[in-house]
C-alpha positions as CSV (number, residue, x, y, z in Angstrom):
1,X,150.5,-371.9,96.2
2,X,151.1,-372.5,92.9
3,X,148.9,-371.3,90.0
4,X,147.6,-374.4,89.1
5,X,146.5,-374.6,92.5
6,X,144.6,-371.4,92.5
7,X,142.8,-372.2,89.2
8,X,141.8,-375.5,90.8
9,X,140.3,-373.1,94.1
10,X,138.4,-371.2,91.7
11,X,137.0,-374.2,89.2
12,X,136.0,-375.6,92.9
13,X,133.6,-372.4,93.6
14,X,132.2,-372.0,89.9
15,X,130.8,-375.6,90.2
16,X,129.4,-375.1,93.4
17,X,127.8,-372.0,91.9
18,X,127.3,-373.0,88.5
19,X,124.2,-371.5,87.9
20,X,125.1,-367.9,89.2
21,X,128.4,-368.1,87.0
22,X,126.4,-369.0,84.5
23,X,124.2,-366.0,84.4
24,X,127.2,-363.7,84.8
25,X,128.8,-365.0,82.1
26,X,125.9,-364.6,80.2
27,X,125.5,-361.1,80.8
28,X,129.1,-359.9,80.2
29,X,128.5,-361.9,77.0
30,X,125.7,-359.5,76.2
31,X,127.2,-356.4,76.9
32,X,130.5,-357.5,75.2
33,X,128.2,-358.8,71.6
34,X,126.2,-355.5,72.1
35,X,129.5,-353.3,72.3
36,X,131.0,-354.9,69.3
37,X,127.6,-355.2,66.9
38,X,127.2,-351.5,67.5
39,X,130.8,-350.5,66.6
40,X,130.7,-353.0,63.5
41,X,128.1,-350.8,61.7
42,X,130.5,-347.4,61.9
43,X,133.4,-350.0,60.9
44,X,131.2,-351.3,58.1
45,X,130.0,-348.3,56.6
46,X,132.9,-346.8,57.3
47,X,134.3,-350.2,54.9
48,X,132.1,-349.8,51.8
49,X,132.9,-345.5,51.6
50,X,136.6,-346.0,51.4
51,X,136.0,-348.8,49.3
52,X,133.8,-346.8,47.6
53,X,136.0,-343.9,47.2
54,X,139.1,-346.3,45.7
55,X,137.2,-347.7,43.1
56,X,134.9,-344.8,42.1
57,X,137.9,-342.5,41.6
58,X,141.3,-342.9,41.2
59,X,143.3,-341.5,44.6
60,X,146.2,-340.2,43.3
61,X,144.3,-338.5,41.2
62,X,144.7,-334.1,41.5
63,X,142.4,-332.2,39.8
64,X,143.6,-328.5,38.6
65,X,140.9,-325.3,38.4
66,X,143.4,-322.9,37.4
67,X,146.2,-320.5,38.6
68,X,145.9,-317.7,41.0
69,X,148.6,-315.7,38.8
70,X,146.4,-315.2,35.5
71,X,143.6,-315.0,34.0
72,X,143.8,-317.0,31.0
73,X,141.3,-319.3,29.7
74,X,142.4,-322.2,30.0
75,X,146.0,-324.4,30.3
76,X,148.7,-323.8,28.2
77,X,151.5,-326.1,26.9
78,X,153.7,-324.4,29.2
79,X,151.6,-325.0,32.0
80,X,151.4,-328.7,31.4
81,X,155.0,-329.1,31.3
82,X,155.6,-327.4,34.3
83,X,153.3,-329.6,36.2
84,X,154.9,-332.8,34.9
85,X,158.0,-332.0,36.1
86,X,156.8,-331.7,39.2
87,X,158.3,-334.3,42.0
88,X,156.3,-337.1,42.7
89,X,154.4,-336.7,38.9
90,X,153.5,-339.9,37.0
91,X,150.8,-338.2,33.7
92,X,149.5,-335.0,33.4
93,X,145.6,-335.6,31.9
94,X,144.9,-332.6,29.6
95,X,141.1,-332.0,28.8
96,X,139.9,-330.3,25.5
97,X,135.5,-329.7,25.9
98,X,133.9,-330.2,22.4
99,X,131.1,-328.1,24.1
100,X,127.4,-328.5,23.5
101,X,126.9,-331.1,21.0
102,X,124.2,-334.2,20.1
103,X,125.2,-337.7,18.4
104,X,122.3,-339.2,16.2
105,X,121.8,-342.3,14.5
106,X,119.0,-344.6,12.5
107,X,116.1,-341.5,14.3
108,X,118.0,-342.1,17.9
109,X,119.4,-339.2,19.6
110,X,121.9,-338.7,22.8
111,X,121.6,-335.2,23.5
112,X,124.4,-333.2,25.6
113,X,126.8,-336.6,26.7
114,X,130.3,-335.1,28.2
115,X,132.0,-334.9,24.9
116,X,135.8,-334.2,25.6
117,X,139.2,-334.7,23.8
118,X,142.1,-336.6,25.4
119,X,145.2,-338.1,24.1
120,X,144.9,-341.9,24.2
121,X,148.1,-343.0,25.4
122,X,147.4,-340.5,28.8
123,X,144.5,-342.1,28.8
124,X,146.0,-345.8,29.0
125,X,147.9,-344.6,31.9
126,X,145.7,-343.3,34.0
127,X,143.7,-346.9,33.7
128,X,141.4,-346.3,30.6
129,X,139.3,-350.1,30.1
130,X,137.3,-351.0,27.1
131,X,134.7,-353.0,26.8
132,X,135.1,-353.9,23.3
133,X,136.6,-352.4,20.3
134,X,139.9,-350.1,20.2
135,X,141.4,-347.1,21.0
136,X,140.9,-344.0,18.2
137,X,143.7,-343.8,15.8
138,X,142.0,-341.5,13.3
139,X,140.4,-338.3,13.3
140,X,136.7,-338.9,13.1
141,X,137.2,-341.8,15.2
142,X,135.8,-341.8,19.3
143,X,134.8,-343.9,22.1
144,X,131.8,-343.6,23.7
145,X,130.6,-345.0,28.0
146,X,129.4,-347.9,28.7
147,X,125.4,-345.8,29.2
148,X,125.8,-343.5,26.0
149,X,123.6,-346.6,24.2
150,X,120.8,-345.8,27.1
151,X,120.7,-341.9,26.3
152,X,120.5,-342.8,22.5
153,X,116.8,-342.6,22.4
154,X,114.1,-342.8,20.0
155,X,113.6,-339.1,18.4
156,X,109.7,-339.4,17.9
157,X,108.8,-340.0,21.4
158,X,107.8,-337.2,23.6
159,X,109.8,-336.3,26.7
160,X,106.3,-337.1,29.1
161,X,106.5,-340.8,27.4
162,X,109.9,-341.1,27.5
163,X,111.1,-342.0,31.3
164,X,109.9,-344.3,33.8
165,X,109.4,-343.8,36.9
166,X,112.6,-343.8,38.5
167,X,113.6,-341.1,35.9
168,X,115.8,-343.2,33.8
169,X,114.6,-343.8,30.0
170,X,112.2,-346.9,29.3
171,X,114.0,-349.7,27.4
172,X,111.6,-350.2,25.0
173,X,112.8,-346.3,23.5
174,X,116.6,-347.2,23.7
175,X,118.6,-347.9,20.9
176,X,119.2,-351.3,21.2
177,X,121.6,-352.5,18.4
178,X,125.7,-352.8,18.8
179,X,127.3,-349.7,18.4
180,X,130.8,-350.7,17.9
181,X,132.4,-350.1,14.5
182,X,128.9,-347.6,13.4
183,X,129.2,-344.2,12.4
184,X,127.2,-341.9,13.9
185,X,126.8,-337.9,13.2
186,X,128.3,-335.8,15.3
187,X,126.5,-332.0,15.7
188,X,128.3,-329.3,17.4
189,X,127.0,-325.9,18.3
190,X,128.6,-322.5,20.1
191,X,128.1,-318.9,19.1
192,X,132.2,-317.2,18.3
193,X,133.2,-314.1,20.5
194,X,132.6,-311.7,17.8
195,X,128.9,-313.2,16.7
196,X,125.5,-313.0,18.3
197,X,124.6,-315.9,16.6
198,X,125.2,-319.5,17.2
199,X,126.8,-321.7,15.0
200,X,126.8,-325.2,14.0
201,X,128.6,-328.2,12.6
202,X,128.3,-331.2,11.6
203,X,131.0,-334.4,11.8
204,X,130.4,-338.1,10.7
205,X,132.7,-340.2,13.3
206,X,133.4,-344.3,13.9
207,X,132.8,-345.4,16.9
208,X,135.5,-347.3,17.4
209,X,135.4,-348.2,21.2
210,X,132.9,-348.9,24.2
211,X,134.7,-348.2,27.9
212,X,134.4,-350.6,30.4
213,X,131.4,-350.3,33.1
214,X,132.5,-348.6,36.1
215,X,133.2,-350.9,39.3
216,X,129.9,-349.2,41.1
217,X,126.8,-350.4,39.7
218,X,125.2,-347.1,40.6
219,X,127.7,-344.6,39.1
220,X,126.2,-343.2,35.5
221,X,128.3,-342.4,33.0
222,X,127.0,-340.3,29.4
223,X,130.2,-339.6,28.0
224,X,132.3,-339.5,24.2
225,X,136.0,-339.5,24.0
226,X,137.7,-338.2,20.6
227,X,140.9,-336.9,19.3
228,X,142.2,-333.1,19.9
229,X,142.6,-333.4,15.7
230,X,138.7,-333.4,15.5
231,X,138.3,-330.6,18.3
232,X,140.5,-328.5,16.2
233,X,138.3,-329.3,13.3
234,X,134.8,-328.5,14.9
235,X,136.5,-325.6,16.4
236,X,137.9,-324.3,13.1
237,X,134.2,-324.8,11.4
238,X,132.4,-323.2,14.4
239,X,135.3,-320.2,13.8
240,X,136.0,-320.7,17.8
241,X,138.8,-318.7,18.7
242,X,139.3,-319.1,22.6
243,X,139.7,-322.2,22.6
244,X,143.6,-322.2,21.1
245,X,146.3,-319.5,22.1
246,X,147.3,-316.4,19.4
247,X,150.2,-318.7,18.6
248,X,147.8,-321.5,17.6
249,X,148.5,-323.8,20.5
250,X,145.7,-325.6,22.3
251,X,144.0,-324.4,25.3
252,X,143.1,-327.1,27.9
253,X,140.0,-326.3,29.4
254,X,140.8,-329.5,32.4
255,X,143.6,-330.5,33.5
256,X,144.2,-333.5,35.9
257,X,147.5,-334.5,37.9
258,X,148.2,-338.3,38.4
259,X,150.8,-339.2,40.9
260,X,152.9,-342.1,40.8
261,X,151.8,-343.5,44.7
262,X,149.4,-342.1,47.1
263,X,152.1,-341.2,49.6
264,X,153.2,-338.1,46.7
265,X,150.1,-336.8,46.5
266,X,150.3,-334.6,49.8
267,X,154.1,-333.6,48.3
268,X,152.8,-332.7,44.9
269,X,149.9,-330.4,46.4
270,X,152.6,-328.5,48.2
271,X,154.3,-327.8,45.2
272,X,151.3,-327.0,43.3
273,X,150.1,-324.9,45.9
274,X,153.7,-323.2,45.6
275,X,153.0,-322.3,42.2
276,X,150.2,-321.1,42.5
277,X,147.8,-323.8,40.7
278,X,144.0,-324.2,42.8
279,X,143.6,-328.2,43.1
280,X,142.3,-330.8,45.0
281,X,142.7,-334.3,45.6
282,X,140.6,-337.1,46.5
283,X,143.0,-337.6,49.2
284,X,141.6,-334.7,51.2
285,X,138.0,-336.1,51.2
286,X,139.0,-339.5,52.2
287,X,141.4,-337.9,55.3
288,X,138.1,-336.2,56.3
289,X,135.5,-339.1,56.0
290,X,138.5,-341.0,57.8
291,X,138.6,-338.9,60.5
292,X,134.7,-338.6,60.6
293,X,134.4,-342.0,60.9
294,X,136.9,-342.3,63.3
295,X,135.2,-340.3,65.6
296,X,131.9,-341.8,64.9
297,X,133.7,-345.1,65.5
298,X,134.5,-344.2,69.1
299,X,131.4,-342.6,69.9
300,X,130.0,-345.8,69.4
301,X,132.8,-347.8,71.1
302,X,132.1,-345.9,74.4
303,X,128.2,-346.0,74.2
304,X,128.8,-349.9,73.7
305,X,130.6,-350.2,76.7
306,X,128.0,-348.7,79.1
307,X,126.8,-352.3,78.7
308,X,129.9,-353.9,79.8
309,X,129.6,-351.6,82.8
310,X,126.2,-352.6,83.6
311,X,127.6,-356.4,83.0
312,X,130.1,-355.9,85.7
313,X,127.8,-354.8,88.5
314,X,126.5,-358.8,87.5
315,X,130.6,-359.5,88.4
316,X,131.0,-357.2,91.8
317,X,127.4,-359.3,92.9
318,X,128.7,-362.9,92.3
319,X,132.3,-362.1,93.5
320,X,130.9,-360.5,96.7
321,X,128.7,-363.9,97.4
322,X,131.8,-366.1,96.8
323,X,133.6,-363.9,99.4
324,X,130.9,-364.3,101.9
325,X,130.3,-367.7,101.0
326,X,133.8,-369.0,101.2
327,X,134.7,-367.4,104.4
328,X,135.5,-370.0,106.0
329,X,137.6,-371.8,103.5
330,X,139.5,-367.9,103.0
331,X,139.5,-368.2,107.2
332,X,141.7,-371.9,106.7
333,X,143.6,-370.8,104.1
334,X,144.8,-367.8,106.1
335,X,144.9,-370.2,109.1
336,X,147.6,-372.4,107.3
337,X,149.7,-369.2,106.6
338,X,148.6,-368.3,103.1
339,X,149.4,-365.2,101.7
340,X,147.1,-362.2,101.7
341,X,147.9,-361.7,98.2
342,X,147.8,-364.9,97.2
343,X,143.4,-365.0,98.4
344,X,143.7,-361.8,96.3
345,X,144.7,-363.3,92.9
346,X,142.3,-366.2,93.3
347,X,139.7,-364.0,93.4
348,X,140.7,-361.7,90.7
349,X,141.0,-364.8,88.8
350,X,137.9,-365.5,89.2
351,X,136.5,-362.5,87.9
352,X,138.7,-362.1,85.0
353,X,137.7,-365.5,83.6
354,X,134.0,-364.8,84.0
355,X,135.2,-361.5,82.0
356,X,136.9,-363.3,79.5
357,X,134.7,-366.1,78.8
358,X,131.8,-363.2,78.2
359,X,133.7,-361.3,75.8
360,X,134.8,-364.9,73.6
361,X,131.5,-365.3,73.9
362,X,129.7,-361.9,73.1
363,X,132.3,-362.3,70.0
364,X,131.3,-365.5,69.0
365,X,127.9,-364.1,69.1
366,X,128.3,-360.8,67.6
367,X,130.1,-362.3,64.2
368,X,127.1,-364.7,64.0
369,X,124.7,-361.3,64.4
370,X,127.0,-359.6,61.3
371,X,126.6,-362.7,59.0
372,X,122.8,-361.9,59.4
373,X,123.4,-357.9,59.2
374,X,124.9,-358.2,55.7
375,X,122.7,-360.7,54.4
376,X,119.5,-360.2,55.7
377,X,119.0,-356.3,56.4
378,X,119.6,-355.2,52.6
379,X,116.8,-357.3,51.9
380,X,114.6,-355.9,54.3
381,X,115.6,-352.5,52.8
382,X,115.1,-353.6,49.7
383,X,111.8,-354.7,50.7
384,X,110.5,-351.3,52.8
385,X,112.4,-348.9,50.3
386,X,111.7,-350.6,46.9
387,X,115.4,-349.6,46.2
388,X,118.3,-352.0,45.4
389,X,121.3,-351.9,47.8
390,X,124.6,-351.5,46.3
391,X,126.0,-355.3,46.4
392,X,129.4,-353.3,48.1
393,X,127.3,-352.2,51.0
394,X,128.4,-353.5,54.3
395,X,126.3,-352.7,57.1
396,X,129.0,-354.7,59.4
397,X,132.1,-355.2,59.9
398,X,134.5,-356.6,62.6
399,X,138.0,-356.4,62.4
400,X,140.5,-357.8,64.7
401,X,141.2,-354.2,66.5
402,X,137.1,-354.0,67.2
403,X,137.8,-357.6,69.0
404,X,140.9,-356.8,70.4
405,X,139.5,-353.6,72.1
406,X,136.0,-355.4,73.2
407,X,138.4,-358.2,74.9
408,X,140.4,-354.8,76.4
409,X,137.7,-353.4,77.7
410,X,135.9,-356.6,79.1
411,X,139.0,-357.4,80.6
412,X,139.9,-353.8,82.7
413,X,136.2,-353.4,83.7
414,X,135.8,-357.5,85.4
415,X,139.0,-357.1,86.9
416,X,137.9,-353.2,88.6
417,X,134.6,-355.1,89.6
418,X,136.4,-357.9,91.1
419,X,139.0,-356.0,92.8
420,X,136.8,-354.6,95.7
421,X,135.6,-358.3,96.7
422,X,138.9,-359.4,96.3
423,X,140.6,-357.1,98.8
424,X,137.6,-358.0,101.2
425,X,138.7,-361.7,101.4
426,X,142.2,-360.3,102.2
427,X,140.6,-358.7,105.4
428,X,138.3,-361.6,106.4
429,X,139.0,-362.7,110.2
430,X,140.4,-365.8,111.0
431,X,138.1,-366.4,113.9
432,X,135.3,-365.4,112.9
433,X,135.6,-366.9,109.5
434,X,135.9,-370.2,111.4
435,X,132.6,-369.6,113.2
436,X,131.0,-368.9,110.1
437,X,130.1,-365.6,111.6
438,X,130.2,-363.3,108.0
């Protein structure tokens, strides 16, 4: 018998039992849609973190606390060149902290942004953006974040007036003008080893540069970037000492290792980790929400597929009846000298298209149920929570592995559900399949 012959025997039964076929289908189709709409949330929030993770920080990125070796304050120059030369090394990132200071302008005040100086070009290559204006060429000059304009707040105002409700500053006390190309004063405070005093200082700098939002509407940056020529200034008028070695050279109080691809960065932290250096890489957290999610992932996999199992007692029922009820035809067939494992693959057949046809269709189903998770739910959220969902939020998500794996597992559980019935239309009786007597 040919196969062509054997799909015709089983098209035959299904439209003599359309209506039971129907209903099976129908409920592997559940099981299969419910198995992959519950996996698709751990694969979709699983989605937006990584995501989340590349664009909020840079992945080759290794931050360095220190050395085990000394205990000097800070990084030297020597240190700096002995982590560039370090295999796998694209920029070393060197960090100078102006400290507590306060920018004011017109009667607006920023009080405490992150004020730090870099070196520029460093900065280029490890993907500085601006918004508008240029890099600092000159001493006095800086660049300030794309939120230091919402910090620069109105200096008669008091603090109990001064936030809304969701603890960010009301617009109406914001300075609203451009700040490109405005000079602004720059006050620096810190109290010298040998004093009990603090000191302070005062600096009129240009801004000269405005950095480009960051990708995630959510992240909040309050931050100035200046040369190390006016660190060494303010540090000079504030007669701070610790901040430069006896030699004169600067002391980095941050440093930050960029590598040239992600696969270096496990190399590079074996080589700092060699030499003593306490770092860490963003790497590391993304392995370990990888392998959190992974776990999650299959956790929910498995509890989806309790519903294909229930599904399939649907499958053992109807391939049980079409044994019984086509007893006599399997008593002919046998009659006429066909094989025993021959009956045995039509009804296997049988059950794996039923199996198949639920899990296109569960599939079919499911992506129609994601469409309306990611669109509709964050609304709903929205609505309950009065708080706005990040626009790279995906609640769902259904790669081709989920799909694959749904069809996988449809596909092993109809054909165990089918292969009892189908070994019990190899042993029917000739006889008393011909008398109808099953």
């Amino acid at each position: 018998m040919t196969f062509g012959d054997k799909w015709r025997f089983v098209r035959q039964n299904m439209k003599k039992n359309r209506v039971r076929v129907f209903m099976t289908i129908l409920a592997a189709a559940m099981g299969s849609c419910f198995l992959i709409v519950l996996a698709s949330v751990g694969f979709g929030l699983h989605d937006s973190i990584v995501e989340d993770q590349l664009e909020s920080s840079v992945i080759t990125k290794i931050e360095i606390y220190g050395k085990n070796d000394t205990d000097q304050n800070g990084f030297t120059s020597e240190n700096i060149a002995e982590l560039q030369q370090i295999d796998g090394v694209e920029t070393v990132r060197e960090i100078q902290y102006l400290g507590e200071t306060s920018y004011h302008i017109d009667g607006y005040t920023n009080e405490m942004p992150d004020s730090i100086a870099v070196d520029f070009e460093k900065e280029k290559q490890t993907g500085l953006e601006l918004e508008s204006g240029k890099l600092p060429e000159a001493e006095n000059e800086i660049i300030v974040s794309s939120d230091f304009a919402k910090q620069l707040v109105q200096d008669d105002i008091e603090e109990k007036d001064l936030y809304a409700e969701e603890g960010v500053v009301k617009t109406e006390y914001q300075y609203q003008q451009n700040l490109l190309n405005k000079e602004i004063e720059l006050q620096a405070f810190a109290t010298p080893e040998d004093a009990t005093e603090p000191k302070a200082t005062a600096e009129t700098v240009k801004i000269v540069g405005i950095e480009a939002a960051p990708a995630n509407e959510y992240a909040y940056r309050n931050s100035v970037k200046t040369t190390p020529a006016l660190k060494r200034k303010l540090d000079d008028a504030l007669q701070m000492t610790n901040s430069h070695t006896e030699q004169g050279d600067p002391l980095y109080s941050e440093v930050e290792v960029y590598a040239s691809n992600a696969e270096s960065v496990d190399g590079i932290l074996t080589s700092l980790e060699e030499k003593e250096y306490q770092a860490y890489s963003n790497l590391e957290e993304l392995k370990n929400i990888n392998v959190l999610f992974n776990v999650a992932k299959a956790g929910l996999i498995i509890v989806g597929t309790i519903a294909v199992l229930i599904a399939s007692i649907g499958i053992y029922n109807t391939m049980t009846m079409a044994v019984t009820e086509r007893a006599p035809d399997i008593g002919i067939m046998k009659a006429i000298g066909a094989n025993p494992k021959t009956i045995k693959q039509i009804f296997l057949m049988e059950s794996t298209f039923i199996g198949l046809a639920g899990a296109w269709i569960g599939t079919a189903a499911a992506y129609i149920i994601s469409f309306f998770v990611n669109t509709g739910v964050p609304i709903i959220l929205e609505q309950i929570f009065e708080e706005e969902i990040p626009e790279t939020m995906q609640l769902s998500s259904i790669p081709f592995l989920l799909v694959a794996i749904s069809v996988l597992i449809c596909l092993i559980v109809t054909i165990l559900s089918g292969a009892r019935p189908a070994k019990q239309a190899t042993n029917v009786d000739v006889i008393r399949a011909l008398r109808r007597e099953i």
